[in-house]
LOTIZA-219905 format. One record per residue (C-alpha): residue number from 1; residue in one letter; x, y, z. Coordinates in steps of 0.001 Angstrom, whole numbers, plus 524288, in hexadecimal, padded with zeros to 5 digits. Layout:
<rs>
i | aa | X | Y | Z
NUM | A | X | Y | Z;
...
</rs>
This chain:
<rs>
i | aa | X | Y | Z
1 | X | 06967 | F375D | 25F34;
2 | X | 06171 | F3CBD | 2698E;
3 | X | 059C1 | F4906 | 2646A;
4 | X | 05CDF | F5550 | 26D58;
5 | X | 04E61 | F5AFE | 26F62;
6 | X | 04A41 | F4D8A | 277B6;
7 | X | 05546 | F4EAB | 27E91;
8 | X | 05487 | F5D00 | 281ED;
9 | X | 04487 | F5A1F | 28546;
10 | X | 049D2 | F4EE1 | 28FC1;
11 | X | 052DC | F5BCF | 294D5;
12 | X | 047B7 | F63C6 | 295A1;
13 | X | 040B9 | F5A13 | 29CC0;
14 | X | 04B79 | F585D | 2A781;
15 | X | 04CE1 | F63C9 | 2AAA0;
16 | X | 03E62 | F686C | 2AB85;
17 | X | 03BBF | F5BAE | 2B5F0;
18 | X | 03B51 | F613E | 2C175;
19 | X | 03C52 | F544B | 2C817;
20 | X | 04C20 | F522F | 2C130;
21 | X | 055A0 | F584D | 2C927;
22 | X | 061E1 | F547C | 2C062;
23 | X | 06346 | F51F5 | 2B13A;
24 | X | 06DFE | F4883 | 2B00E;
25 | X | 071F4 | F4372 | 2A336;
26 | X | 0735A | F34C4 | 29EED;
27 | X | 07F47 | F33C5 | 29744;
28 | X | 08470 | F3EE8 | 28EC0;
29 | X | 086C5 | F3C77 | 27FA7;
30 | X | 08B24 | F468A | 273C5;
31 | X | 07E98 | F5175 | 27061;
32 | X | 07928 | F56EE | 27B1B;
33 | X | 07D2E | F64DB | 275BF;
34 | X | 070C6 | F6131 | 26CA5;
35 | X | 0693C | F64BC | 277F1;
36 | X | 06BC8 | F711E | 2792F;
37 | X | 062A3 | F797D | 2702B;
38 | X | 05942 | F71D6 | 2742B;
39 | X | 05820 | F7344 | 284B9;
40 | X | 05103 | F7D39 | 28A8E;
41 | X | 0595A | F8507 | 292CF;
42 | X | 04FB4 | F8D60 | 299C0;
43 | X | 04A6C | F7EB7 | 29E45;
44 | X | 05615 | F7A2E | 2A1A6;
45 | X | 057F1 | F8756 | 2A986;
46 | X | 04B60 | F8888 | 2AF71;
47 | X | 04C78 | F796D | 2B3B2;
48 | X | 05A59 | F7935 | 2BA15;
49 | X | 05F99 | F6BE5 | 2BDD2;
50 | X | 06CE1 | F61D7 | 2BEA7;
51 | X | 06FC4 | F5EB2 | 2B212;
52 | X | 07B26 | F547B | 2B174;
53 | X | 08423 | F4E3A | 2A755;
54 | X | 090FF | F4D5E | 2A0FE;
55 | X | 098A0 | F4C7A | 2936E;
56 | X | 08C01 | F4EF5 | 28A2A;
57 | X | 0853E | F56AC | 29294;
58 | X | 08E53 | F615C | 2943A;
59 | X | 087D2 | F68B9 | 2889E;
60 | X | 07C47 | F67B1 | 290AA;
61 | X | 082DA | F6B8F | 29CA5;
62 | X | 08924 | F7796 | 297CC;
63 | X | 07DAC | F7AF0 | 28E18;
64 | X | 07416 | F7BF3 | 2999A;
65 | X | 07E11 | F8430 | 2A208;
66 | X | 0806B | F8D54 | 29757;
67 | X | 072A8 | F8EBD | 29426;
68 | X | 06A65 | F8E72 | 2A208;
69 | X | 075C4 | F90D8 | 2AB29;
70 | X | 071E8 | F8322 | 2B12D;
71 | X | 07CFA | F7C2E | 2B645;
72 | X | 07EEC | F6E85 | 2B26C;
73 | X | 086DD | F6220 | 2B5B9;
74 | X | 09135 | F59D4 | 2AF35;
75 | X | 092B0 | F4DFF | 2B688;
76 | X | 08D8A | F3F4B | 2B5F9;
77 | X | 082A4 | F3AE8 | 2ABC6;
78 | X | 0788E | F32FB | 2B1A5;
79 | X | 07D47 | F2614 | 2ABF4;
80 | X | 0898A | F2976 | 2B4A3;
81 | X | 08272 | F2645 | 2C191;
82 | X | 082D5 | F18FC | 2BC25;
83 | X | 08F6F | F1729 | 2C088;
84 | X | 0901E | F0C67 | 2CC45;
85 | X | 09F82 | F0F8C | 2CF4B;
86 | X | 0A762 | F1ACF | 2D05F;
87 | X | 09E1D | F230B | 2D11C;
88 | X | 09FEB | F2A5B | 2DDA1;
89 | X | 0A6E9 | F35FF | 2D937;
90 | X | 09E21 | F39B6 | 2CEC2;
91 | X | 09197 | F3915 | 2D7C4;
92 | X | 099B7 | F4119 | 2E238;
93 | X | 099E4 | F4CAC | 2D97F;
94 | X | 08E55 | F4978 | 2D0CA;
95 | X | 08734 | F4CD6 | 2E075;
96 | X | 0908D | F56D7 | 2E406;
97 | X | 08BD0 | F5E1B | 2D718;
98 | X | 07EC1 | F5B04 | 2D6D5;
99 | X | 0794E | F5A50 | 2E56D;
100 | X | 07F82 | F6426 | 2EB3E;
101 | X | 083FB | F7287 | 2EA1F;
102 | X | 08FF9 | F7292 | 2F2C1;
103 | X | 09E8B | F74C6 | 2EA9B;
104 | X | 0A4FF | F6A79 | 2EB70;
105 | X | 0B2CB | F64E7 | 2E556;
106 | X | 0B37E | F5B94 | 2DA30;
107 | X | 0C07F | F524A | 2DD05;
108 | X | 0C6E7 | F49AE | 2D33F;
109 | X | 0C15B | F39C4 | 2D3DC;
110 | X | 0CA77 | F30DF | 2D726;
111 | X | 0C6F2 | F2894 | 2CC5C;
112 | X | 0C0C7 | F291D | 2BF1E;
113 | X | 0BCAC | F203A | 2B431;
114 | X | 0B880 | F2161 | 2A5AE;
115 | X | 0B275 | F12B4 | 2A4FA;
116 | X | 0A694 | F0E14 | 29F87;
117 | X | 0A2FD | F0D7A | 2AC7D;
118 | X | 0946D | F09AE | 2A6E2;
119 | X | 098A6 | EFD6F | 2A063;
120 | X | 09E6D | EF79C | 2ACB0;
121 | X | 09C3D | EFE7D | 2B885;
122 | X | 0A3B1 | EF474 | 2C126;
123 | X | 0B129 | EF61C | 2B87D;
124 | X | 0B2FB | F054F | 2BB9F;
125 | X | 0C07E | F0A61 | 2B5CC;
126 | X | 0C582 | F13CE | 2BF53;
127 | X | 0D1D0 | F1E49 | 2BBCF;
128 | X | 0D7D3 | F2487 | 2C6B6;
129 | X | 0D627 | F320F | 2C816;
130 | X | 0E175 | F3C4E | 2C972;
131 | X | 0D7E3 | F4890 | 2CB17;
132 | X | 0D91A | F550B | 2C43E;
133 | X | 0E1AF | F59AC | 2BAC5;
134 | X | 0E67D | F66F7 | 2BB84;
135 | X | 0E9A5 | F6B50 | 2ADB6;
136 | X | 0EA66 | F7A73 | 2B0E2;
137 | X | 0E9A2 | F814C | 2BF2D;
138 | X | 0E0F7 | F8A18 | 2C45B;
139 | X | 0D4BE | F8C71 | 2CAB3;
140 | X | 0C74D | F9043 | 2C67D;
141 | X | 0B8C2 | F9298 | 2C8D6;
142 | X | 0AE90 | F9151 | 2BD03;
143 | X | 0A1FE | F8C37 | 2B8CF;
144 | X | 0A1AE | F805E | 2B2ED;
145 | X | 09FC6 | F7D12 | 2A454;
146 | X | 0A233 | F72C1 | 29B53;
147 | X | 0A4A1 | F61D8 | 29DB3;
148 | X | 0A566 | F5AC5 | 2920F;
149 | X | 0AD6F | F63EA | 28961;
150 | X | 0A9B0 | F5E4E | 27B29;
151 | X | 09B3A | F6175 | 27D53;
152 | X | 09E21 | F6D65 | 2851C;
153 | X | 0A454 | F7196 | 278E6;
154 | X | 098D8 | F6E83 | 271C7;
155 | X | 0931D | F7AED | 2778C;
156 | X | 09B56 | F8444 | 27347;
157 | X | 0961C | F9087 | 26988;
158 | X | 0894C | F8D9D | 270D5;
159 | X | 07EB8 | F9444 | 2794B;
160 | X | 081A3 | F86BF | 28293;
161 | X | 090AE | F89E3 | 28483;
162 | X | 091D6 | F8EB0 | 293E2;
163 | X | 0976E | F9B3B | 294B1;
164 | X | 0A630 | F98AB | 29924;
165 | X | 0A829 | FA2B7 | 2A1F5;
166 | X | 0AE2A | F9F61 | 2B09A;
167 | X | 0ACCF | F90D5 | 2AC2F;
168 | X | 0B458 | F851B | 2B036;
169 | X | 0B35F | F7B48 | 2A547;
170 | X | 0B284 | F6BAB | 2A7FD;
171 | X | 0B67F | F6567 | 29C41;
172 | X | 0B66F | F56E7 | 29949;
173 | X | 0B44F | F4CC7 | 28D46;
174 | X | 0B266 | F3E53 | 288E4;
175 | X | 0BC5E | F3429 | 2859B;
176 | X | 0B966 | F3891 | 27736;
177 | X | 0C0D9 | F4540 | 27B58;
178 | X | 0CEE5 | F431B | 278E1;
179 | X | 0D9AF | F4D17 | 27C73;
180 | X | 0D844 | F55AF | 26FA3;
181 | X | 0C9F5 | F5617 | 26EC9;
182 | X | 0C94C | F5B4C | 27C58;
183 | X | 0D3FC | F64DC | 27A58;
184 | X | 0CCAE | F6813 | 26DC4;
185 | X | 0BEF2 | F6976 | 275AF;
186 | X | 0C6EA | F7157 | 280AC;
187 | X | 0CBB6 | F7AD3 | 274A6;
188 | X | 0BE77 | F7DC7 | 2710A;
189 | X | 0BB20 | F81D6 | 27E52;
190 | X | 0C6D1 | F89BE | 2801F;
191 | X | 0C361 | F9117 | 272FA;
192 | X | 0B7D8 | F9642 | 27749;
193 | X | 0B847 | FA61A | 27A60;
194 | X | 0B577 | FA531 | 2895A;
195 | X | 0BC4A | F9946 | 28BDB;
196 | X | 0C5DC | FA454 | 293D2;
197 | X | 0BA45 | FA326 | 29D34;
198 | X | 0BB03 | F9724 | 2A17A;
199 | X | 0C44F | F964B | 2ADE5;
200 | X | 0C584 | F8701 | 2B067;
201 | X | 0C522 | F7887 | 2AA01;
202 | X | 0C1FA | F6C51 | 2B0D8;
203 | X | 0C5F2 | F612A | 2A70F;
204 | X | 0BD4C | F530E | 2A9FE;
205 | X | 0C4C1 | F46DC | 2A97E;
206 | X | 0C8B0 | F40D4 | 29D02;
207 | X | 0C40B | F32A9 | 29964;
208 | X | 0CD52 | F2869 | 296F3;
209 | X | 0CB84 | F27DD | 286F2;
210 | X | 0CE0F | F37A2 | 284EF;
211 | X | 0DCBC | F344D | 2868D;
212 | X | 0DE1D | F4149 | 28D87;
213 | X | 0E849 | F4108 | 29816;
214 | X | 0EC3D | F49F6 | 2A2A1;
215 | X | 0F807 | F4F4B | 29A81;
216 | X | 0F015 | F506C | 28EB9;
217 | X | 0E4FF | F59CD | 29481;
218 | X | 0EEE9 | F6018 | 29B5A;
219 | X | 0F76F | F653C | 28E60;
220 | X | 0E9F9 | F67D6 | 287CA;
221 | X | 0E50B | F7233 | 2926B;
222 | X | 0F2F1 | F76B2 | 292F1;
223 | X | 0F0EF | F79F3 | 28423;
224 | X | 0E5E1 | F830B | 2849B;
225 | X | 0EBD4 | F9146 | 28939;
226 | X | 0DD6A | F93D2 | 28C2D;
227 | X | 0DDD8 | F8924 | 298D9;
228 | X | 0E8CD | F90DD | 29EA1;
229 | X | 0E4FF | F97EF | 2AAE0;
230 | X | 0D819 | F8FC0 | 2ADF8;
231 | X | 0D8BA | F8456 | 2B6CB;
232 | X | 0D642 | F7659 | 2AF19;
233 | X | 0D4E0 | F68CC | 2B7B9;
234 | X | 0D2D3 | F5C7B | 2B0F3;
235 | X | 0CF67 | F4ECE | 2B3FF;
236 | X | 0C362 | F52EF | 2BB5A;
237 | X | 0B6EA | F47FB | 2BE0B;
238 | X | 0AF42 | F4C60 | 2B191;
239 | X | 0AC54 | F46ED | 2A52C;
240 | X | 0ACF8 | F39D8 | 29FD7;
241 | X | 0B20C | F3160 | 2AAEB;
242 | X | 0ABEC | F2F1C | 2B901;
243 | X | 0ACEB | F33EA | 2C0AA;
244 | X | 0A760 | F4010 | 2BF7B;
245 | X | 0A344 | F4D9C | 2C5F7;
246 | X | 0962C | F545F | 2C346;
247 | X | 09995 | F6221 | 2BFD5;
248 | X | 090B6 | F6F76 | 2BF0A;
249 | X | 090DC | F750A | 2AEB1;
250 | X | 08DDD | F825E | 2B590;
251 | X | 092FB | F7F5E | 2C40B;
252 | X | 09FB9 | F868B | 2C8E8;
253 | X | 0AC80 | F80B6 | 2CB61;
254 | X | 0B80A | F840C | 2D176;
255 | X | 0C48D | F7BE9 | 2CE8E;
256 | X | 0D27B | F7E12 | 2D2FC;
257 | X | 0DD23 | F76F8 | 2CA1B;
258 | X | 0EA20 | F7572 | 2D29F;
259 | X | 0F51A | F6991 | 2CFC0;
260 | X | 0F445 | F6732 | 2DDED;
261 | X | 0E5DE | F6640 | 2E097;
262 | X | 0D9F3 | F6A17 | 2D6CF;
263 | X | 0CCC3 | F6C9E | 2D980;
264 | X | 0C026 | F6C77 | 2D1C9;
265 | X | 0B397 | F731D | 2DC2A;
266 | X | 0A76A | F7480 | 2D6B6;
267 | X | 0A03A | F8034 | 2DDDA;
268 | X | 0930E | F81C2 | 2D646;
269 | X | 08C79 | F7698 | 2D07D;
</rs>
């Protein structure tokens, strides 16, 4: 087990380079909430740069919103750019993000996969996309909180929970999430005393293993009394699977969830 403190030091270090212009992170893994206590925030303030990751990493992500007002990213690790195939989409918004300040509209793949794409890179498993899933109607604006919902969760009843006001949460987990531990994890969120605030909720797309079906996610969101009212789209390019978006923890978002046609705009990132 890696100790926090070295890790935190390495941070530290990142940040304070003046020559790094991003912190991206290598893979993502179970503790980084251990972190926490540990990190500097006035550096990490003082020292503002892209800092980039997914699953893991979102009690990072949130922790460093919540705590400098610094917004963050949820998108590809750096082992991801490893990727010889299919890799298009996720570079298209990874730049879109990242390189430029213009809004811009984040449309469904056409594909997607939830291979071990790193064992065999020739012998890609591709799933054909059928683009968002409208679970309840509406439209929204917010600032964006959350990704991977288990360790999002982690942060609750602490100084490194984002305050949930005018948010729009994107919510995703791991093949190790099956449909009643995420409606569990979803509970938790939904208990907490300004959830009212929160006016919007991307869901990420499900891997293969969860089991969790269209129908399925459906009747759970249809479940919680608290949903109704507030627009929720699922099946969006986040999470586990590649393709996948880069998204702002902090940026602003706009989307608009119709039967006919849905869209997801990201406005400030």
């Amino acid at each position: 087990m890696w100790l926090p403190v070295p890790r935190v030091e390495d941070l530290h270090k990142a940040f304070l380079d003046k020559n790094i212009k991003a912190v991206i992170t290598v893979i993502g893994g179970f503790n980084s909430n251990q972190l926490l206590k540990y990190i500097d925030w006035k550096l990490i303030k003082n020292n503002p740069k892209i800092f980039l990751g997914y699953s893991d990493i979102t009690a990072l992500n949130n922790a460093i919103f919540a705590k400098t007002g610094l917004v963050t990213y949820s998108g590809p690790h750096y082992s991801t750019f490893g990727q010889k195939l299919y890799f298009d989409y996720t570079l298209e918004y990874f730049q879109k993000c990242l390189m430029t300040d213009n809004p811009f509209e984040i449309k469904a793949s056409d594909s997607w996969s939830d291979d071990e794409w790193y064992l065999d890179q020739n012998r890609r498993e591709l799933i054909n996309n059928h683009g968002y899933l409208v679970i309840n109607e509406g439209q929204a604006e917010g600032t964006i909180l959350g990704a991977n919902l288990c360790t999002f969760n982690l942060l609750q009843g602490t100084e490194y929970f984002p305050d949930l006001e005018s948010s729009i949460l994107f919510l995703e987990d791991d093949y190790e999430t099956v449909p009643h531990t995420f409606d569990r994890d979803l509970q938790s969120l939904i208990h907490l005393p300004n959830f009212n605030k929160v006016k919007g909720i991307a869901i990420g797309r499900f891997q293969k293993k969860s089991k969790m079906s269209g129908e399925l996610l459906k009747k759970i969101i249809k479940t919680k009394k608290e949903l109704e009212g507030i627009p929720v789209i699922a099946n969006v390019d986040f999470g586990h699977s590649d393709p996948k978006i880069t998204f702002p923890i902090g940026g602003e978002v706009e989307i608009i969830a119709d039967k006919n046609k849905s869209t997801i705009r990201m406005l400030k990132h």
